[in-house]
PDBQT receptor file of N, H, CA, C and O in Angstrom, charges set to zero:
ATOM      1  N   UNK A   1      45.799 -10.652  10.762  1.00  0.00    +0.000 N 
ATOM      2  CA  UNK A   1      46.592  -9.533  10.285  1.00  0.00    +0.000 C 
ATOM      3  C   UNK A   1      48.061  -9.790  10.579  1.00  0.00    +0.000 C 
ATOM      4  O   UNK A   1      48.506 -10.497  11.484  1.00  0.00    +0.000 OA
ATOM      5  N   UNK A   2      48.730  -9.115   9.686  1.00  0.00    +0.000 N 
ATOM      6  H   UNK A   2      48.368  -8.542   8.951  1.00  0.00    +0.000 HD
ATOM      7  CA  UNK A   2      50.220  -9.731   9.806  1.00  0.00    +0.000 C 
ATOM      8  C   UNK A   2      50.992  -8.315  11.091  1.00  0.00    +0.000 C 
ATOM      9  O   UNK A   2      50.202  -7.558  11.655  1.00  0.00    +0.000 OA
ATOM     10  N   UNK A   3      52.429  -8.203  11.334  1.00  0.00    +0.000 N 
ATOM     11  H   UNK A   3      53.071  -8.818  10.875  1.00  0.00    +0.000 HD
ATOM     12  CA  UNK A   3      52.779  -7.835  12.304  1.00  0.00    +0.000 C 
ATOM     13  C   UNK A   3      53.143  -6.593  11.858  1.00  0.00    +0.000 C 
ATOM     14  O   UNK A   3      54.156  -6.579  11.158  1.00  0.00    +0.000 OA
ATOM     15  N   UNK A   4      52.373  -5.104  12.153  1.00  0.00    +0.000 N 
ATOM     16  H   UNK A   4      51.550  -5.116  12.721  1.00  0.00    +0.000 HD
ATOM     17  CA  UNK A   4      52.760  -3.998  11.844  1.00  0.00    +0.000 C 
ATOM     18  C   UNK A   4      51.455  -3.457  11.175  1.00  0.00    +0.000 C 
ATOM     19  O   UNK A   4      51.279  -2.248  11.022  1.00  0.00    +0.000 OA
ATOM     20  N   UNK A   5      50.614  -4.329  10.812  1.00  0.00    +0.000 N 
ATOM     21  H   UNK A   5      50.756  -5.311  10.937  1.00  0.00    +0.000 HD
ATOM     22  CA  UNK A   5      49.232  -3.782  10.056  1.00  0.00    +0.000 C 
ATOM     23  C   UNK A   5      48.291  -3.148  11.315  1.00  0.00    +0.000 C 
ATOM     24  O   UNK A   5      48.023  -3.709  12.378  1.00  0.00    +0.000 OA
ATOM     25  N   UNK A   6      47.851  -1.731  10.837  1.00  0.00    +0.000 N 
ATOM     26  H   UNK A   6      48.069  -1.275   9.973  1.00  0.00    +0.000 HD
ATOM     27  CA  UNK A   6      46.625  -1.322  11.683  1.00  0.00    +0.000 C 
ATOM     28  C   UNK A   6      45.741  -1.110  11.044  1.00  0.00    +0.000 C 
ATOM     29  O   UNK A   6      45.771  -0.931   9.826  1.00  0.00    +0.000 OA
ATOM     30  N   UNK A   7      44.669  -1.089  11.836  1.00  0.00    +0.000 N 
ATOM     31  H   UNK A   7      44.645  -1.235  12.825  1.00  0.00    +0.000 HD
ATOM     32  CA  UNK A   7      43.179  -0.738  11.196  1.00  0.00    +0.000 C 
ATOM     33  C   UNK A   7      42.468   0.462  11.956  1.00  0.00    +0.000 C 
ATOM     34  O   UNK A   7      42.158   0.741  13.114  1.00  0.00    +0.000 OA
ATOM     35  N   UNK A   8      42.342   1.225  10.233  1.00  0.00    +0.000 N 
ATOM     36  H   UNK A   8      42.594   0.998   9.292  1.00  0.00    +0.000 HD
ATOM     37  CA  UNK A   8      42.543   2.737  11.091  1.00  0.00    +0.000 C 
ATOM     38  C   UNK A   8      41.018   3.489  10.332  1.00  0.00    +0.000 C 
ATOM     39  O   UNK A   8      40.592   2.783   9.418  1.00  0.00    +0.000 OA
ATOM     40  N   UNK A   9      40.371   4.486  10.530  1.00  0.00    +0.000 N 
ATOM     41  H   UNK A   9      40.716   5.059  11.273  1.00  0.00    +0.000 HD
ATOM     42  CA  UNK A   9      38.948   4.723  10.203  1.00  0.00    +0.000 C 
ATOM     43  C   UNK A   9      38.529   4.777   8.594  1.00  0.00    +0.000 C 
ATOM     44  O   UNK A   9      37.367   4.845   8.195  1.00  0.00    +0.000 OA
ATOM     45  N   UNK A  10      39.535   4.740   7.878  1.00  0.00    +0.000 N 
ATOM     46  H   UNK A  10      40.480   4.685   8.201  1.00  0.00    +0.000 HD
ATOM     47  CA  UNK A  10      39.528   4.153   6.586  1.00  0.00    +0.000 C 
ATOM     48  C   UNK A  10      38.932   2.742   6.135  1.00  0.00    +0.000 C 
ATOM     49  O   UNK A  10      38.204   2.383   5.210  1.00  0.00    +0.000 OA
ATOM     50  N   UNK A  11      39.673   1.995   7.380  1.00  0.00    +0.000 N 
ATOM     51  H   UNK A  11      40.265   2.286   8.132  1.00  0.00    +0.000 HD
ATOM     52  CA  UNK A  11      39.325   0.600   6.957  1.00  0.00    +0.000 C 
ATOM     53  C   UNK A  11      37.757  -0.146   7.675  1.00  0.00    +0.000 C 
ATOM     54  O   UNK A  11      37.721  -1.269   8.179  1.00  0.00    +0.000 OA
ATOM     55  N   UNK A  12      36.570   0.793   7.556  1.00  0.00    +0.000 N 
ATOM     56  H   UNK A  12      36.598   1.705   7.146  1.00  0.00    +0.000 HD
ATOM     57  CA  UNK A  12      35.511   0.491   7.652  1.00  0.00    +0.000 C 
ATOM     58  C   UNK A  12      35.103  -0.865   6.810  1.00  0.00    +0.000 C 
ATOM     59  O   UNK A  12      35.363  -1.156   5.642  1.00  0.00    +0.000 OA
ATOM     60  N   UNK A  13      34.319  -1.644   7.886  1.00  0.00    +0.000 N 
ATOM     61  H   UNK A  13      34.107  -1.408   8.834  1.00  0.00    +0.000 HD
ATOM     62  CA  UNK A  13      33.660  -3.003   7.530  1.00  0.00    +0.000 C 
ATOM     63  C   UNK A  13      32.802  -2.302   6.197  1.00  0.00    +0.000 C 
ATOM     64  O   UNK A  13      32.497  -1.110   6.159  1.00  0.00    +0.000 OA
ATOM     65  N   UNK A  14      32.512  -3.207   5.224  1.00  0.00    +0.000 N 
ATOM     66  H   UNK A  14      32.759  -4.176   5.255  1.00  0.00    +0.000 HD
ATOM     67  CA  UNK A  14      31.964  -3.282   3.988  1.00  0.00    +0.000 C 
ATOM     68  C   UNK A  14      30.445  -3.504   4.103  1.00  0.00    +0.000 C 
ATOM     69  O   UNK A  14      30.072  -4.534   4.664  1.00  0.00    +0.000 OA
ATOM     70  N   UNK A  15      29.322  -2.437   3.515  1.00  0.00    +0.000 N 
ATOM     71  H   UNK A  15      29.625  -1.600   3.059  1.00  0.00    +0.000 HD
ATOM     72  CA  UNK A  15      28.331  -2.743   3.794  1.00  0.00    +0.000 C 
ATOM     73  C   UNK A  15      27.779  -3.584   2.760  1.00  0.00    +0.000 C 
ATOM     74  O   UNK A  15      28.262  -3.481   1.632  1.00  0.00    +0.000 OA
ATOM     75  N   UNK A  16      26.846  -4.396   2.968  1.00  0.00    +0.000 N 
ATOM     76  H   UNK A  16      26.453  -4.480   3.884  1.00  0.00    +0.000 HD
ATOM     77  CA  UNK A  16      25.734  -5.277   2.088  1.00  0.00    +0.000 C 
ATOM     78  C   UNK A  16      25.764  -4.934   0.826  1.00  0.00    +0.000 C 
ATOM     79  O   UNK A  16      26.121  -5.755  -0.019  1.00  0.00    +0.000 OA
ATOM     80  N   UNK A  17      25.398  -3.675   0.495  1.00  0.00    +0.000 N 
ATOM     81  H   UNK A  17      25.108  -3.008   1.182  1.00  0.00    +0.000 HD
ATOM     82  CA  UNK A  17      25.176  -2.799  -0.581  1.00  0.00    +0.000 C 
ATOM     83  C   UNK A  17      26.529  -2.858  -1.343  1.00  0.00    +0.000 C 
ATOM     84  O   UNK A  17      26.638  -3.145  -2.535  1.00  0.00    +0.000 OA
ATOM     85  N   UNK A  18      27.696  -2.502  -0.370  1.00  0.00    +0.000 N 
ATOM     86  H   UNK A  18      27.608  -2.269   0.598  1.00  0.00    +0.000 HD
ATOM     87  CA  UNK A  18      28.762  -2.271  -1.300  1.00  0.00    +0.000 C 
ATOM     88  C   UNK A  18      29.291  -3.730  -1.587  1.00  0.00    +0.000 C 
ATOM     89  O   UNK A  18      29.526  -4.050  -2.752  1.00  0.00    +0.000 OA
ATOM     90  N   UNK A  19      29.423  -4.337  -0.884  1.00  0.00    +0.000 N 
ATOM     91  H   UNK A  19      29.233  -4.077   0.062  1.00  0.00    +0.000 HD
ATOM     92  CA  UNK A  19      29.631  -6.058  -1.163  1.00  0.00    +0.000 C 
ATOM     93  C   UNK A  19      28.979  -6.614  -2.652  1.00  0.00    +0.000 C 
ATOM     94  O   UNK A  19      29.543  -7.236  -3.551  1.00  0.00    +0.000 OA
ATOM     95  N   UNK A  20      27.729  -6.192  -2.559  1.00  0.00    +0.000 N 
ATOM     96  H   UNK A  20      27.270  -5.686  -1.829  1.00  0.00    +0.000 HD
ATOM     97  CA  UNK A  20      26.631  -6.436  -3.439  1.00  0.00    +0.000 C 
ATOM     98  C   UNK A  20      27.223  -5.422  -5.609  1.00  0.00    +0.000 C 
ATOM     99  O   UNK A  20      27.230  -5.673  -6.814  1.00  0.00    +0.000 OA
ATOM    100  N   UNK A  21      27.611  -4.195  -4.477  1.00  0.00    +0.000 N 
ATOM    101  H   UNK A  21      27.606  -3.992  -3.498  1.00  0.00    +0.000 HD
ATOM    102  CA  UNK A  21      28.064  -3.490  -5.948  1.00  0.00    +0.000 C 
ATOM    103  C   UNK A  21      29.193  -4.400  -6.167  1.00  0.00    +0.000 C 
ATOM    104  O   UNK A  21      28.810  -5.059  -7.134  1.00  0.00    +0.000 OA
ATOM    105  N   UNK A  22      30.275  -4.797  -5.868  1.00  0.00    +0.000 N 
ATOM    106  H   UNK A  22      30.587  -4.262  -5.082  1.00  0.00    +0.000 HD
ATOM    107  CA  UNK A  22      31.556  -5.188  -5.904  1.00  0.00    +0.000 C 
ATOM    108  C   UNK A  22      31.786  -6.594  -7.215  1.00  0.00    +0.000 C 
ATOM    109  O   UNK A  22      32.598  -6.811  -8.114  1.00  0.00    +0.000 OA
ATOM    110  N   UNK A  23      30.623  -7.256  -6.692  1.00  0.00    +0.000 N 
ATOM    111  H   UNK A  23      29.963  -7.080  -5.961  1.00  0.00    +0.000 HD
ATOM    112  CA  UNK A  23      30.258  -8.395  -7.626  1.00  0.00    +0.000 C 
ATOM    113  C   UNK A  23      29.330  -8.631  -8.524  1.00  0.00    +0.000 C 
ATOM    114  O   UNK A  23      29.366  -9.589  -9.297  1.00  0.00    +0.000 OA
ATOM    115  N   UNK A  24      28.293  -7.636  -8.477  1.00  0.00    +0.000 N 
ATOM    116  H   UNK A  24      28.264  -6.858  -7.850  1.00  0.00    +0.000 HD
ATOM    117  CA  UNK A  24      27.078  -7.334  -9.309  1.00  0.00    +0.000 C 
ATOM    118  C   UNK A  24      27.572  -7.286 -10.882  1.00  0.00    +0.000 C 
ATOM    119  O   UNK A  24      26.706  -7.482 -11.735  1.00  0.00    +0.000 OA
ATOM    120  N   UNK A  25      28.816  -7.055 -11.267  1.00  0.00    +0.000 N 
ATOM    121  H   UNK A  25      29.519  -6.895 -10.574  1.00  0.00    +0.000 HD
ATOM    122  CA  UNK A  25      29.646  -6.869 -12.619  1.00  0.00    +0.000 C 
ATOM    123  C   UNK A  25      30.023  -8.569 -13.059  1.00  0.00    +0.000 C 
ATOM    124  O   UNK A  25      30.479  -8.870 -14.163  1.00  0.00    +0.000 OA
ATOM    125  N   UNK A  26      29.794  -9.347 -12.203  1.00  0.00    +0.000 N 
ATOM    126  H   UNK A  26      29.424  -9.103 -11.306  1.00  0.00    +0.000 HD
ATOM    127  CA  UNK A  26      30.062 -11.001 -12.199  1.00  0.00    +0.000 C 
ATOM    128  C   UNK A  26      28.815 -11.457 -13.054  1.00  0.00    +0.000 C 
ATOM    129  O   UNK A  26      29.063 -12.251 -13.962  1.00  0.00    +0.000 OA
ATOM    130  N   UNK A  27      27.736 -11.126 -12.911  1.00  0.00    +0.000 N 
ATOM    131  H   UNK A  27      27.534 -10.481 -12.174  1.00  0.00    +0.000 HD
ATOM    132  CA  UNK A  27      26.669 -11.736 -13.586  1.00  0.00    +0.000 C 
ATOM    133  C   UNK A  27      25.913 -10.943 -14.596  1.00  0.00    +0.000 C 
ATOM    134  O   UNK A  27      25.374  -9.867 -14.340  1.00  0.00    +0.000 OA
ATOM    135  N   UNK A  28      25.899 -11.625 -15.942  1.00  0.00    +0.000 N 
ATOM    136  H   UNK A  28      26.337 -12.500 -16.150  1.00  0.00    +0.000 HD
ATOM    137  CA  UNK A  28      25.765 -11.045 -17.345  1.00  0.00    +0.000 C 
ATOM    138  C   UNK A  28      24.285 -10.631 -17.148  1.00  0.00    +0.000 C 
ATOM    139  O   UNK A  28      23.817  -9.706 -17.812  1.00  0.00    +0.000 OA
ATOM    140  N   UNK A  29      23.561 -11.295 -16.256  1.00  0.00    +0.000 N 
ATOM    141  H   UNK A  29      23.941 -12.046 -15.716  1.00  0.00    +0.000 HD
ATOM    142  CA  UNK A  29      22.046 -10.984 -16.277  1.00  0.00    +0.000 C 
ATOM    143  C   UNK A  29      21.441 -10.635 -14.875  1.00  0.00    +0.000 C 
ATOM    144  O   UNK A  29      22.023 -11.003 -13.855  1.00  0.00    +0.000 OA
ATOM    145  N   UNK A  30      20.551 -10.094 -14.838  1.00  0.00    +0.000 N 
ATOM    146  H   UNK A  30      20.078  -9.796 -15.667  1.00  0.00    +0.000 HD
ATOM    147  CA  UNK A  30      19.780  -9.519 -13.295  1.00  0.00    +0.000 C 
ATOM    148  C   UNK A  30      19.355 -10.691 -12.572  1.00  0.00    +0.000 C 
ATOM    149  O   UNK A  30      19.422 -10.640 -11.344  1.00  0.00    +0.000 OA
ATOM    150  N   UNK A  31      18.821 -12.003 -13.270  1.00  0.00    +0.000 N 
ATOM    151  H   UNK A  31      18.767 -12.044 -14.268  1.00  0.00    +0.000 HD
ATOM    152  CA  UNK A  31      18.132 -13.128 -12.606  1.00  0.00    +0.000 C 
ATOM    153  C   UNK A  31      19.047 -13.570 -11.701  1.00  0.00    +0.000 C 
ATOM    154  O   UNK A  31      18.574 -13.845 -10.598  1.00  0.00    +0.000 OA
ATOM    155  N   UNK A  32      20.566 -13.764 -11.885  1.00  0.00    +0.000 N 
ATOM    156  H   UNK A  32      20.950 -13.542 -12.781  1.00  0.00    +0.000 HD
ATOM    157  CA  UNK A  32      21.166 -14.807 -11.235  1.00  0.00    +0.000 C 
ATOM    158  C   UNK A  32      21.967 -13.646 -10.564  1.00  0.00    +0.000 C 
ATOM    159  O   UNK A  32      22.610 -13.977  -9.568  1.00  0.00    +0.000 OA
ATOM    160  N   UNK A  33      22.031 -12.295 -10.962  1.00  0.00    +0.000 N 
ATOM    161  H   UNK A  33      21.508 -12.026 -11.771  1.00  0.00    +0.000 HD
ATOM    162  CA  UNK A  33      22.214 -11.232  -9.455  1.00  0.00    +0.000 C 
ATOM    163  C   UNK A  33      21.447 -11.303  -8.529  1.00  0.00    +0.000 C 
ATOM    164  O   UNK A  33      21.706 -11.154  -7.335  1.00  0.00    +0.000 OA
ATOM    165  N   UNK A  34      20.296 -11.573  -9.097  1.00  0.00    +0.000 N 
ATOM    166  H   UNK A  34      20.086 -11.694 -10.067  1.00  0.00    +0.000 HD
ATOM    167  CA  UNK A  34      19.090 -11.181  -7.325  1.00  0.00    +0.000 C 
ATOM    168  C   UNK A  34      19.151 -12.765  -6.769  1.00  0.00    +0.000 C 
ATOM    169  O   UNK A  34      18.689 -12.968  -5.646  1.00  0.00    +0.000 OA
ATOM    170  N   UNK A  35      19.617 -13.707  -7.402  1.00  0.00    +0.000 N 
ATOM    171  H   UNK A  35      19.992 -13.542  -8.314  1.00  0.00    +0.000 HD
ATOM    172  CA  UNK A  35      19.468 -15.200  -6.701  1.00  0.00    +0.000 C 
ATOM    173  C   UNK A  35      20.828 -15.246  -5.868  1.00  0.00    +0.000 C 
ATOM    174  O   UNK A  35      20.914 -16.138  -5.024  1.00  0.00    +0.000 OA
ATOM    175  N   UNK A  36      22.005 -14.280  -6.042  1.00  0.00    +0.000 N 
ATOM    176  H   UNK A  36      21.935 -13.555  -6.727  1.00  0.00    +0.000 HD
ATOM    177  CA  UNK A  36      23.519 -14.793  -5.565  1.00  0.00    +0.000 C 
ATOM    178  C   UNK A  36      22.940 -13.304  -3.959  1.00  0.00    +0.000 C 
ATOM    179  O   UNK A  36      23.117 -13.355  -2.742  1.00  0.00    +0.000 OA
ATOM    180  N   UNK A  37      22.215 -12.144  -4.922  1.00  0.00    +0.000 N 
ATOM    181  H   UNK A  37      22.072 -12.103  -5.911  1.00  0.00    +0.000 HD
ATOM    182  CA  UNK A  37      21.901 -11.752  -3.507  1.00  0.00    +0.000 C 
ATOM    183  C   UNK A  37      21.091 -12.209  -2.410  1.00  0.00    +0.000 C 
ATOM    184  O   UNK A  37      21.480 -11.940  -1.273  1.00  0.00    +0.000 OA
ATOM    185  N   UNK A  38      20.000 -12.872  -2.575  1.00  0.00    +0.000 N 
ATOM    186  H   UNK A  38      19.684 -13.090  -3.498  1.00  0.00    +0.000 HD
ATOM    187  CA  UNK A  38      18.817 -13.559  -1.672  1.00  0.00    +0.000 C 
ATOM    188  C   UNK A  38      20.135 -14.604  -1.127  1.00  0.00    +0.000 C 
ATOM    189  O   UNK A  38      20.586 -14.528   0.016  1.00  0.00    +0.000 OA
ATOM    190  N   UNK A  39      20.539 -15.379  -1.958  1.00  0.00    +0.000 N 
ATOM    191  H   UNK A  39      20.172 -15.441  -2.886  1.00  0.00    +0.000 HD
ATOM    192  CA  UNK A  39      21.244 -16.618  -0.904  1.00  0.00    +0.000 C 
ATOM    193  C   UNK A  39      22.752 -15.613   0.223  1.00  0.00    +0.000 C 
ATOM    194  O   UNK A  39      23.110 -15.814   1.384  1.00  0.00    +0.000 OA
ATOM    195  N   UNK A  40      23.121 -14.846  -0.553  1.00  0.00    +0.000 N 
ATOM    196  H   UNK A  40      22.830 -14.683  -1.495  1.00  0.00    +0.000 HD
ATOM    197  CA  UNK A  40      24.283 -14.305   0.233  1.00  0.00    +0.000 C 
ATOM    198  C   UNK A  40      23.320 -13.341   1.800  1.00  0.00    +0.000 C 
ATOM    199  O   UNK A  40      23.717 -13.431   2.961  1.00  0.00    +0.000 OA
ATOM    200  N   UNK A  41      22.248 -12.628   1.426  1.00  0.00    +0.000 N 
ATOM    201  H   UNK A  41      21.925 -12.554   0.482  1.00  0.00    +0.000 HD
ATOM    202  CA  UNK A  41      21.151 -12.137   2.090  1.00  0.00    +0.000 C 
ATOM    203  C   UNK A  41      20.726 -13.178   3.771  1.00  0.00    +0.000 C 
ATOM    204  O   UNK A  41      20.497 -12.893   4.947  1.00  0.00    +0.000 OA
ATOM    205  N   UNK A  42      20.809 -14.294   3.031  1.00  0.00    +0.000 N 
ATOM    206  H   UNK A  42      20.995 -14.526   2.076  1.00  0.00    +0.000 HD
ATOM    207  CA  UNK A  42      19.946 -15.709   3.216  1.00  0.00    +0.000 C 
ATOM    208  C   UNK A  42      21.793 -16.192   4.638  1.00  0.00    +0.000 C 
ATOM    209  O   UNK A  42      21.765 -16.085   5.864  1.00  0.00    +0.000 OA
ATOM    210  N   UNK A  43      22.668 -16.524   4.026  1.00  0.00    +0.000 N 
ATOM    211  H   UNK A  43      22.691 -16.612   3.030  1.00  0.00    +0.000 HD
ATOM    212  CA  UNK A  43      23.687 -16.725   4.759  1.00  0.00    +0.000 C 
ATOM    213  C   UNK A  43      24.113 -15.695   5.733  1.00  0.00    +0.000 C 
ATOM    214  O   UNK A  43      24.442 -16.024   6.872  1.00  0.00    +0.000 OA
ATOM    215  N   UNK A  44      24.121 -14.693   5.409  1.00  0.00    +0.000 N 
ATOM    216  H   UNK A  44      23.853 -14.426   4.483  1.00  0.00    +0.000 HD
ATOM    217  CA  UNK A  44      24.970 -13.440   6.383  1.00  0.00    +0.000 C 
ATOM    218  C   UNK A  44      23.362 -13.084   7.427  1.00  0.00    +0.000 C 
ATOM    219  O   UNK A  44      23.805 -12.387   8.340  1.00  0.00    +0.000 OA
ATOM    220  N   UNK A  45      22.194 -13.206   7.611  1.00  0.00    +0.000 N 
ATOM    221  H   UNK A  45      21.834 -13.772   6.870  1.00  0.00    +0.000 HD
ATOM    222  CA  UNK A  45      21.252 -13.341   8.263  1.00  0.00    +0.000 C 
ATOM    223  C   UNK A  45      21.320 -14.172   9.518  1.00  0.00    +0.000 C 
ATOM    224  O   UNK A  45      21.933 -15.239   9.491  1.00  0.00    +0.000 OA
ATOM    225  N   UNK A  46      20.665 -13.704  10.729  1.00  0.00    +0.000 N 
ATOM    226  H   UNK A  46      20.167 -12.837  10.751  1.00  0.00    +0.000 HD
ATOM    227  CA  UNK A  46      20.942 -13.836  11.875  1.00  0.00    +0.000 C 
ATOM    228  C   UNK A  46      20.133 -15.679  12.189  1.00  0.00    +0.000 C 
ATOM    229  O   UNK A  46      20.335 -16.410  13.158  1.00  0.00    +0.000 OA
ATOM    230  N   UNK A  47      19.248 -15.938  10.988  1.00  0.00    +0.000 N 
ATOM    231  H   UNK A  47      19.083 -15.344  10.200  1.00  0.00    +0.000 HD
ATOM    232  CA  UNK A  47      18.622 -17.254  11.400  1.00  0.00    +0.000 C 
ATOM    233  C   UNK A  47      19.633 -18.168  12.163  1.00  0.00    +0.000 C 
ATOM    234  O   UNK A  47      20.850 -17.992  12.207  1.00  0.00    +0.000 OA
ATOM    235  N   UNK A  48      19.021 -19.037  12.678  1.00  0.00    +0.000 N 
ATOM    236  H   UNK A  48      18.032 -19.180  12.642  1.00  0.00    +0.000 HD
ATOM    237  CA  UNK A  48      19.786 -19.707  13.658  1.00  0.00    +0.000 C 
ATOM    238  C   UNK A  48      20.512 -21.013  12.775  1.00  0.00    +0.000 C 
ATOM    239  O   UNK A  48      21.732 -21.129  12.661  1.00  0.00    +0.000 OA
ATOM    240  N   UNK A  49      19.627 -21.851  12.249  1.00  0.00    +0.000 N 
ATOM    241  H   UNK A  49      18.636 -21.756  12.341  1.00  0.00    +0.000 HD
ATOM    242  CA  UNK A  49      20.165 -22.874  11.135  1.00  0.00    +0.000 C 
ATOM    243  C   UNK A  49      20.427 -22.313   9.657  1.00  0.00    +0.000 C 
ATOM    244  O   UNK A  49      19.895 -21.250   9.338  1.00  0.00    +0.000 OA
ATOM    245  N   UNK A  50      21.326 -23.085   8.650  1.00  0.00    +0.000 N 
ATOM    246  H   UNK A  50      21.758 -23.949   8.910  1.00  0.00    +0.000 HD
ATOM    247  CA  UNK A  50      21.764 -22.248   7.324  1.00  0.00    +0.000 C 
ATOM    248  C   UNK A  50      21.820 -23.514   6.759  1.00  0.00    +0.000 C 
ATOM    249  O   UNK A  50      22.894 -23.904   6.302  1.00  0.00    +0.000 OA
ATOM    250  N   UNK A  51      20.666 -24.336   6.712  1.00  0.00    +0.000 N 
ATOM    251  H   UNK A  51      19.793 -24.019   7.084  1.00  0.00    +0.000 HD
ATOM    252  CA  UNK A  51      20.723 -25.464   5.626  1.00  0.00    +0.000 C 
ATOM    253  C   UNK A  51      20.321 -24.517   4.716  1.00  0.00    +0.000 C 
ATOM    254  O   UNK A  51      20.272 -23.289   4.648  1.00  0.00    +0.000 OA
ATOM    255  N   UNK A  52      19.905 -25.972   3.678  1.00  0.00    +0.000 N 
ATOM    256  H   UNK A  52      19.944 -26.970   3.733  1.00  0.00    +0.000 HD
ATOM    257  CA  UNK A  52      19.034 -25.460   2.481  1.00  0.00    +0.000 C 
ATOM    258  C   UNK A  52      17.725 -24.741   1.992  1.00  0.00    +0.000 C 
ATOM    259  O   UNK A  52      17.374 -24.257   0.915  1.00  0.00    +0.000 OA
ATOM    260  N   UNK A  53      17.112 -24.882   3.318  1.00  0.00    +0.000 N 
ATOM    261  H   UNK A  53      17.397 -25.274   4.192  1.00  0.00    +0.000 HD
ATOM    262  CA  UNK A  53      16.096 -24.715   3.098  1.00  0.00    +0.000 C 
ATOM    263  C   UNK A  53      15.405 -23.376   3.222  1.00  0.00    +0.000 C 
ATOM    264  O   UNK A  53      14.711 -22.634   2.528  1.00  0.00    +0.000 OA
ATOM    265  N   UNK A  54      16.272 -23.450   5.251  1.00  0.00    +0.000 N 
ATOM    266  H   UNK A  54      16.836 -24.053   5.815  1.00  0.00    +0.000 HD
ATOM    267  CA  UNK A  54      15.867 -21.901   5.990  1.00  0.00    +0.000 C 
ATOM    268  C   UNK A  54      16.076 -20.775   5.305  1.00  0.00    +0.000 C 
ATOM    269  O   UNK A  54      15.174 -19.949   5.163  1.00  0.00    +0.000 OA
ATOM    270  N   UNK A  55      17.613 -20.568   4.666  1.00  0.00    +0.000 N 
ATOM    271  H   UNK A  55      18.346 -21.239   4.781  1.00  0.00    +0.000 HD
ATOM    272  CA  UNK A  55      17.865 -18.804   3.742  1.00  0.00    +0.000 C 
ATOM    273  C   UNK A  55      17.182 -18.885   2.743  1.00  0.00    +0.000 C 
ATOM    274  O   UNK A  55      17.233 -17.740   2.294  1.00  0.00    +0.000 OA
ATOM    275  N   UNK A  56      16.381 -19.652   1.877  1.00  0.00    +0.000 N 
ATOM    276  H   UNK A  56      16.340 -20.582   2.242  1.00  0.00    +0.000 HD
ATOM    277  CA  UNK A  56      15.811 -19.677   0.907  1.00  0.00    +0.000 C 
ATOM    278  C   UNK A  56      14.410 -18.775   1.427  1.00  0.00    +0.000 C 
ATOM    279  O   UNK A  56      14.052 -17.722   0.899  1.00  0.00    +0.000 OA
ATOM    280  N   UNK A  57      13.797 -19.369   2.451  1.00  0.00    +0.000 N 
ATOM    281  H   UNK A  57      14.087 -20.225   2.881  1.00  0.00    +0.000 HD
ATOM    282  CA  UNK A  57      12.881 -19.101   3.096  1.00  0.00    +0.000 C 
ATOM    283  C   UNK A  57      12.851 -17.482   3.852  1.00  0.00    +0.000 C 
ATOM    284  O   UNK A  57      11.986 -16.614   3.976  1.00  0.00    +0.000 OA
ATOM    285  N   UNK A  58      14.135 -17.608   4.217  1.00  0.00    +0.000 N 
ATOM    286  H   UNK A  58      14.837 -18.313   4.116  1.00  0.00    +0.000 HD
ATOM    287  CA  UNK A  58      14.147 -16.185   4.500  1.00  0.00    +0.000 C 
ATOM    288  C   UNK A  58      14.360 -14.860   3.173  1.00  0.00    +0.000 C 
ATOM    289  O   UNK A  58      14.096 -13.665   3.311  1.00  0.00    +0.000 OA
ATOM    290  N   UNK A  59      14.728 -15.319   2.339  1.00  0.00    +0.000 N 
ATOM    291  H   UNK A  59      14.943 -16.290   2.227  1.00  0.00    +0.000 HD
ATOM    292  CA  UNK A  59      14.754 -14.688   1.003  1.00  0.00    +0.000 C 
ATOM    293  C   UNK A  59      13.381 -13.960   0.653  1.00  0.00    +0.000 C 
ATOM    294  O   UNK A  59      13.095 -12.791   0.393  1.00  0.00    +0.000 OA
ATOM    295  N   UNK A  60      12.324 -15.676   0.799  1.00  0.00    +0.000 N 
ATOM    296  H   UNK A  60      12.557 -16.626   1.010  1.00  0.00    +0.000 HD
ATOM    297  CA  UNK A  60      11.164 -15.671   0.011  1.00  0.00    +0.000 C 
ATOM    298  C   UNK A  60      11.034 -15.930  -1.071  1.00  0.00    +0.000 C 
ATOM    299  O   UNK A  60      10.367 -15.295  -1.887  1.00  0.00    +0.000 OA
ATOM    300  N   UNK A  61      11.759 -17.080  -1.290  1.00  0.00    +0.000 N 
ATOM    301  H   UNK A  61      12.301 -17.596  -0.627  1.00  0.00    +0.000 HD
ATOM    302  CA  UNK A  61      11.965 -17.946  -2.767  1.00  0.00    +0.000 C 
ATOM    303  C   UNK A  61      10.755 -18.990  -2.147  1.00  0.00    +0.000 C 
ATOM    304  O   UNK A  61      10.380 -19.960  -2.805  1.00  0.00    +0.000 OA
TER     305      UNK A  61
């Protein structure tokens, strides 16, 4: 943050959901919405490793 900026009860962290609405207008079709959500799902998830394989897995792809 630069010098003079505060963060004040307005500036609440962004939930999943709203993250999810924000970009959901990016993809012309539902298939490759629910695949950008499972992998974003898949990354922001507490698993310990974030290859290729594990968020997929945690998805349930």
């Amino acid at each position: 943050m630069a010098a003079g900026d505060s963060v004040g009860p307005e500036a609440r962290p962004v939930t999943f959901e709203e993250l999810m609405g924000r970009i959901a207008d990016r993809f012309c079709r539902v298939e490759p919405r629910r695949t950008a959500r499972a992998h974003l799902s898949g990354l922001l998830s507490g698993i310990e490793r974030k290859d290729c394989w594990r968020p997929a897995e945690h998805a349930g792809s």
